[in-house]
KETI-838605 format. One record per residue (C-alpha): residue in three letters; chain; x, y, z. Coordinates in pm, 1 decimal. Example, Ala and Ser with C-alpha at 12.3 -4.5 7.8 and 13.67 -1.06 7.14 Angstrom:
2
MILO  aa ch     east    north       up
MILO ala  A   1230.0   -450.0    780.0
MILO ser  A   1367.0   -106.0    714.0
//
This chain:
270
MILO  aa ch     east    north       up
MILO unk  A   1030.7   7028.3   2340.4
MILO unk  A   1379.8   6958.8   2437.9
MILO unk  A   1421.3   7336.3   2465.3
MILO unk  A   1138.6   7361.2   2693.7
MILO unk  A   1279.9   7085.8   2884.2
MILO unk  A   1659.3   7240.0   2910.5
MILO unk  A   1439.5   7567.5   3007.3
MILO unk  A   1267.5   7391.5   3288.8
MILO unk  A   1580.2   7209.1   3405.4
MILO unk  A   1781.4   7539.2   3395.7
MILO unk  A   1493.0   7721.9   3644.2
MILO unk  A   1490.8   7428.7   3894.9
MILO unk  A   1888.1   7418.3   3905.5
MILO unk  A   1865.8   7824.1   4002.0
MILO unk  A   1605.6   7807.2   4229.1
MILO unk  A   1763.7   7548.0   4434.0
MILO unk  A   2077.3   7767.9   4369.5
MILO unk  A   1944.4   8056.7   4529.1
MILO unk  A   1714.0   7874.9   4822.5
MILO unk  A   2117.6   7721.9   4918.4
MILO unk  A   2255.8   8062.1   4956.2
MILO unk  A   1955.7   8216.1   5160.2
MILO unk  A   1989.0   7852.1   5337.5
MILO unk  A   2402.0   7901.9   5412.0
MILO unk  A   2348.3   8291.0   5501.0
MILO unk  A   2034.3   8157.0   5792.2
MILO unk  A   2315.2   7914.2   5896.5
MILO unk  A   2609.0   8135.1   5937.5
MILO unk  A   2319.7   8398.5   6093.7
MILO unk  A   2386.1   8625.0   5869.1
MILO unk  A   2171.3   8952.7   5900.8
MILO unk  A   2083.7   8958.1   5541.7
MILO unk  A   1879.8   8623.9   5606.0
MILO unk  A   1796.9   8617.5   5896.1
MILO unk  A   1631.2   8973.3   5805.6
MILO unk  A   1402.9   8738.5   5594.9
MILO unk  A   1237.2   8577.2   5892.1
MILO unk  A    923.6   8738.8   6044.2
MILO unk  A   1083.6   8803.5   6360.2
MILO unk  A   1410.4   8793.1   6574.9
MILO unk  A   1557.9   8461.8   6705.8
MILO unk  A   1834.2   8316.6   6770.6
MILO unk  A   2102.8   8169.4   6583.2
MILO unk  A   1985.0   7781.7   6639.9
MILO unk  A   1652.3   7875.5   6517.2
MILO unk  A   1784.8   8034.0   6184.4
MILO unk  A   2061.3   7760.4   6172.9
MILO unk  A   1708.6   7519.0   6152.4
MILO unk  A   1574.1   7718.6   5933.6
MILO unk  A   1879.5   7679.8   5710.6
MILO unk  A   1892.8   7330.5   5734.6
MILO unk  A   1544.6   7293.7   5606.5
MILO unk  A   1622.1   7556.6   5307.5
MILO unk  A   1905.7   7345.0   5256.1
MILO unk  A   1730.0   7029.9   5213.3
MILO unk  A   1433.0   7205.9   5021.5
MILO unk  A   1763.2   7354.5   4762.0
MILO unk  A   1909.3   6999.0   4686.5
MILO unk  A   1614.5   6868.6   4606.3
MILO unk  A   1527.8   7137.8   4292.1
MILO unk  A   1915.8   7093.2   4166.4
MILO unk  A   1864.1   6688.1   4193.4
MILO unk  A   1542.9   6714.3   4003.7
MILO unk  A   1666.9   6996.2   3758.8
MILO unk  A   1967.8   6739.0   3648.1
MILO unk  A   1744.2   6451.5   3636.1
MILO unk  A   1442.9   6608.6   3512.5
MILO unk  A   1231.5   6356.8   3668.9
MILO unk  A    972.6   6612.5   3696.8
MILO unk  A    694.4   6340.3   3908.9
MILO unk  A    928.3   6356.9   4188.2
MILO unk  A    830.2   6720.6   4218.4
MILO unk  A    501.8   6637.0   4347.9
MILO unk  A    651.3   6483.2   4713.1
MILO unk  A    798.5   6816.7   4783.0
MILO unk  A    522.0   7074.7   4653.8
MILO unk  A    275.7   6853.9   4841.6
MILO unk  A    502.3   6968.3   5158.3
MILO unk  A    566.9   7271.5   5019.0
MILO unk  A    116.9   7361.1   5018.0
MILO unk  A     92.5   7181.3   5399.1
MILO unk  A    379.2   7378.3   5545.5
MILO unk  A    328.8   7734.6   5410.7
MILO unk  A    -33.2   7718.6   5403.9
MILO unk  A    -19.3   7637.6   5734.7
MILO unk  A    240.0   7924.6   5834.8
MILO unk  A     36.0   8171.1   5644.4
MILO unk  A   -265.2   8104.7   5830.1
MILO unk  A   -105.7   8122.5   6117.8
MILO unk  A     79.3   8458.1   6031.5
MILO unk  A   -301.9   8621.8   5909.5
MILO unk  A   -423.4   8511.4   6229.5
MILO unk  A   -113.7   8745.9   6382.7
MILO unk  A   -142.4   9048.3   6187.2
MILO unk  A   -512.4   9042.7   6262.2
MILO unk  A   -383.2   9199.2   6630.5
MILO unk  A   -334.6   9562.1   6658.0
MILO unk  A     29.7   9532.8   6738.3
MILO unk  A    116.1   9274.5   6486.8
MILO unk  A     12.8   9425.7   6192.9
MILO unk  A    377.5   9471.8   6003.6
MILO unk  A    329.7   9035.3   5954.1
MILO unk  A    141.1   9099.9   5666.9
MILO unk  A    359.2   9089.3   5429.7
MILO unk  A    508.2   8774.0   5528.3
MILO unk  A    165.3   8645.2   5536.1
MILO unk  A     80.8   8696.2   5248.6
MILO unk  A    425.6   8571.0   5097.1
MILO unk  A    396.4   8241.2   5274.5
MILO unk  A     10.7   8243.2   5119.8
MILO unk  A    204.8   8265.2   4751.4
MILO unk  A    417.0   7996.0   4822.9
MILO unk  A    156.4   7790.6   4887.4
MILO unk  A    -51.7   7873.3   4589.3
MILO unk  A    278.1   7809.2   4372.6
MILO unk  A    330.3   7499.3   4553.2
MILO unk  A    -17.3   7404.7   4497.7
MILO unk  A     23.8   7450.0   4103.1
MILO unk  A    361.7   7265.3   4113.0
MILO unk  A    168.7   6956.5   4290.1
MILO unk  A   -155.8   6959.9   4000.3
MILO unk  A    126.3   6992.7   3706.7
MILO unk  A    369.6   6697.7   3848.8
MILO unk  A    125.3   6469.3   3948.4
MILO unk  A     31.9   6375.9   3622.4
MILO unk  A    400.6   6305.6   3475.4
MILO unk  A    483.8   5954.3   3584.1
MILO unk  A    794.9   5857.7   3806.1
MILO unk  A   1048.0   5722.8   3485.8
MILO unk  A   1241.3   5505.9   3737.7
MILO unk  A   1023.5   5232.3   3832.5
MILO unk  A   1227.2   5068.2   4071.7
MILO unk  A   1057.6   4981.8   4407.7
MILO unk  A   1083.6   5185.2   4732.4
MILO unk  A   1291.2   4879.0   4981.3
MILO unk  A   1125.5   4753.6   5222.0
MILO unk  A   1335.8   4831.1   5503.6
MILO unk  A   1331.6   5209.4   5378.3
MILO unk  A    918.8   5207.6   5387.0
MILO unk  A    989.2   5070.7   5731.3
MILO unk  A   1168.3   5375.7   5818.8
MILO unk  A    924.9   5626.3   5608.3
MILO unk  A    670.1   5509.5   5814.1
MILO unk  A    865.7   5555.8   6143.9
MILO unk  A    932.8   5886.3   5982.3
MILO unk  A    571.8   5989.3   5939.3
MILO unk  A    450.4   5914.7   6258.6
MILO unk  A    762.2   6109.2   6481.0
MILO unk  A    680.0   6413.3   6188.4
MILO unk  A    339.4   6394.7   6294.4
MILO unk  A    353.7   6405.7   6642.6
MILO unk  A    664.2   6652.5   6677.2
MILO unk  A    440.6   6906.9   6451.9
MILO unk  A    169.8   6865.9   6669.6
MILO unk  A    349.2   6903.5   6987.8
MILO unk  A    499.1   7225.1   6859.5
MILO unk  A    187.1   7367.0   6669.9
MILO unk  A     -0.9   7329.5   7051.2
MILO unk  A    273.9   7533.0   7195.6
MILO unk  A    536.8   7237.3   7308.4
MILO unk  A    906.7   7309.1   7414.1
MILO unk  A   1083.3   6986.5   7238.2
MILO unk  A   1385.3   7114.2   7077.8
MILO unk  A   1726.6   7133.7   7272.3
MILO unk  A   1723.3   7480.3   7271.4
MILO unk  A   1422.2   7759.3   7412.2
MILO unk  A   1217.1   7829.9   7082.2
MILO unk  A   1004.6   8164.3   7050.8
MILO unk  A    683.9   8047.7   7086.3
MILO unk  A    577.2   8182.3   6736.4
MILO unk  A    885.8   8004.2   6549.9
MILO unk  A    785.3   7697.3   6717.6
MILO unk  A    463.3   7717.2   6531.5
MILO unk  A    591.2   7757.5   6238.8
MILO unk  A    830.4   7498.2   6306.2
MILO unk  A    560.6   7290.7   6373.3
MILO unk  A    417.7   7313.5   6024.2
MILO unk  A    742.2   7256.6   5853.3
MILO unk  A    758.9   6941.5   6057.5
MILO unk  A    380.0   6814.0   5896.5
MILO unk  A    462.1   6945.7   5538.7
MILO unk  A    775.2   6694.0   5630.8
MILO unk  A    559.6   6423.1   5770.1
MILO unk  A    350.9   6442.8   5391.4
MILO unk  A    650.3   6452.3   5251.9
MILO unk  A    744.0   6078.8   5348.2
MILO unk  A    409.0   5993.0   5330.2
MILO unk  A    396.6   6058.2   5003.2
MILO unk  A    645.5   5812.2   4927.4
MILO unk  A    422.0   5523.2   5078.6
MILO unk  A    144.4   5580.2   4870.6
MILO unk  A    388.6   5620.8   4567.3
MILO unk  A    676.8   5385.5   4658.1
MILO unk  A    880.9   5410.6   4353.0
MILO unk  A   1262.5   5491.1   4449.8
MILO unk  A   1284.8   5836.2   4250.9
MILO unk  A   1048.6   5985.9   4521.6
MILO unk  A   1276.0   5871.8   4786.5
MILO unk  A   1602.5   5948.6   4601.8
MILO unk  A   1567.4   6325.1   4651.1
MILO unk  A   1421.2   6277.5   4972.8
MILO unk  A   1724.7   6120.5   5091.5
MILO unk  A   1940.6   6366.9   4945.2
MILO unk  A   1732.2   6638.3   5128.3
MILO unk  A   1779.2   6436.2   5455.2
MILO unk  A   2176.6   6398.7   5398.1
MILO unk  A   2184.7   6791.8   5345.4
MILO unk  A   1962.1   6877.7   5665.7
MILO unk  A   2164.9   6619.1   5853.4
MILO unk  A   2494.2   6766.2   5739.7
MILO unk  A   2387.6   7107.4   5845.3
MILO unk  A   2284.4   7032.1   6180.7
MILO unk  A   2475.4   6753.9   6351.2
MILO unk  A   2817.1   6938.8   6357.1
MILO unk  A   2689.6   7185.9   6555.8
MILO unk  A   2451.6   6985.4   6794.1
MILO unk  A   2748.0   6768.6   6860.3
MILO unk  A   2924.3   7122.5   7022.7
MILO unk  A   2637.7   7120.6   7212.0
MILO unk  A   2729.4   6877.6   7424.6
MILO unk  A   3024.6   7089.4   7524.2
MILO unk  A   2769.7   7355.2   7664.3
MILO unk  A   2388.3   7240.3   7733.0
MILO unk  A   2322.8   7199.3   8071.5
MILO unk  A   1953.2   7131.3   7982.1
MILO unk  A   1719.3   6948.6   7716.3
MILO unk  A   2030.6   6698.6   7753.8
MILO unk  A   1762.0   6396.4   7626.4
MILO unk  A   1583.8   6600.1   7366.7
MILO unk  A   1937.5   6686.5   7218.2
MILO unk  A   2048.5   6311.8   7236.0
MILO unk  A   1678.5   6201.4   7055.4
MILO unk  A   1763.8   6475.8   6827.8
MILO unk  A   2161.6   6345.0   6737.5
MILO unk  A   1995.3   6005.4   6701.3
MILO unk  A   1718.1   6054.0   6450.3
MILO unk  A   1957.2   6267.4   6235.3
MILO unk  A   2268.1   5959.1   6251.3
MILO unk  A   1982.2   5759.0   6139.1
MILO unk  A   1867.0   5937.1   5863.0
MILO unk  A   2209.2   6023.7   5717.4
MILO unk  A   2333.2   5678.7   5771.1
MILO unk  A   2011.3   5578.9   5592.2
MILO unk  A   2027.3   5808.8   5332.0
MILO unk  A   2424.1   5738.5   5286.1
MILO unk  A   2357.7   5362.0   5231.0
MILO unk  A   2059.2   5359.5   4959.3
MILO unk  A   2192.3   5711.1   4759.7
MILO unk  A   2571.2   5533.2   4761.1
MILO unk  A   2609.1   5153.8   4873.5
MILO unk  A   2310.1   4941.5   4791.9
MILO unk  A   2414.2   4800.2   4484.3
MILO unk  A   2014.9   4835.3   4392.6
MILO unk  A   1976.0   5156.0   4452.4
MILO unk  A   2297.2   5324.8   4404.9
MILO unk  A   2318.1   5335.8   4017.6
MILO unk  A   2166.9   5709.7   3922.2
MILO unk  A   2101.9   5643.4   3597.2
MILO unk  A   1679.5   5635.0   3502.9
MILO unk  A   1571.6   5313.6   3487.9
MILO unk  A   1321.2   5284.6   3245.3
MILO unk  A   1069.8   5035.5   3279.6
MILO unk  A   1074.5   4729.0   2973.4
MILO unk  A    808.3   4849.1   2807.4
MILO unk  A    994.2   5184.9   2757.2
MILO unk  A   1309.7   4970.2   2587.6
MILO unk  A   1098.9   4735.0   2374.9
MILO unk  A   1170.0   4809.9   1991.2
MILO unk  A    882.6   5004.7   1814.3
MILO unk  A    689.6   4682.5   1551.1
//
């Protein structure tokens, strides 16, 4: 059993390993990566779509050091919404005569989902070992996150311009669907509000932050429109790093990373 369990931890530290570099090579626009997307765009786009790798990456290495293998189930439950949703979308595409060559990412998009769908039935059942209670002022904010998640993705799924930047119109769909596997992904948390759900969510939230506001701060320097969707933007991600900085590293509740078992775990066998 441990061996199994140094196995598992092992996979989960390389796959977030890997999703980071395919994550850093969409944010320096690097052709190999951005060769991975179904279509060309521009170097915003794939710097999103390395954020979001990013934050997907951190999460696998937190959980493959911690192996608290329940927490998985937050982030395949995002992982089935937002690539099932993206495939369908890509199948309808490559049902045209001229889009034919999507395919392949169709159907890759369809395995993700199908993996991510296995990963949620298999985690589900393993409880959360640290039984310390989601804070109140962070379900506040979960459910604040939920309901801008929810109505970004559906504002961008219908075809909506709301980033700072002009999205292809297909990229904004699938935007759109990353944003409502996101908007689960919180969700999740407030049906399950035990902190080791929201510790990796948090750390996924620092690492998207990180990757993004540098760069939408030299915005500034050059937008001459979307000047209030950038601003929004700037503000939701100072909110959620500051957020994320003060439960991962300064609440003196949450801070220690160390399992917490629950007492009945530490009473002595009679």
């Amino acid at each position: 059993m441990p061996r199994q369990q140094n196995v598992l931890r092992a996979l989960s530290i390389l796959i977030g390993l890997g999703i980071l570099v395919l994550g850093i090579g969409f944010g320096l626009n690097l052709p190999w990566a951005a060769g991975t997307w179904p279509w060309p765009d521009g170097p915003l786009s794939h710097l999103f779509v390395g954020s979001i790798l990013a934050a997907v990456a951190v999460a696998f290495i937190w959980i493959g050091f911690t192996a608290e293998w329940g927490a998985l189930a937050a982030g395949a439950l995002t992982g089935l919404v937002m690539a099932a949703g993206q495939a369908i979308y890509l199948f309808l595409l490559a049902g045209r005569p001229d889009r034919q060559r999507l395919l392949p990412w169709a159907a890759w998009f369809a395995l993700v989902a199908l993996f991510s769908l296995g990963l949620l039935l298999w985690s589900r059942r393993i409880p959360i070992r640290d039984t310390r209670p989601l804070p109140r002022p962070l379900r506040i904010s979960y459910v604040i996150f939920v309901v801008v998640l929810f109505l970004a993705s559906s504002a961008l799924i219908l075809g909506q311009q709301i980033f700072p930047w002009q999205l292809n119109t297909d990229s904004g769909v699938m935007f759109g669907w990353i944003y409502m596997g996101d908007a689960c992904y919180f969700l999740y948390s407030l049906l399950n509000p035990r902190w080791h759900n929201a510790r990796g969510q948090l750390l996924s939230f620092l690492a998207y932050d990180l990757f993004l506001i540098p760069p939408f701060l030299g915005l500034f320097a050059v937008q001459t429109s979307n000047f209030l969707s950038l601003s929004i933007y700037l503000l939701v991600l100072f909110y959620s790093g500051l957020l994320a900085v003060y439960y991962l590293f300064l609440d003196p509740v949450t801070r220690p990373w160390a399992v917490q078992e629950p007492d009945s775990a530490r009473l002595p066998a009679r």
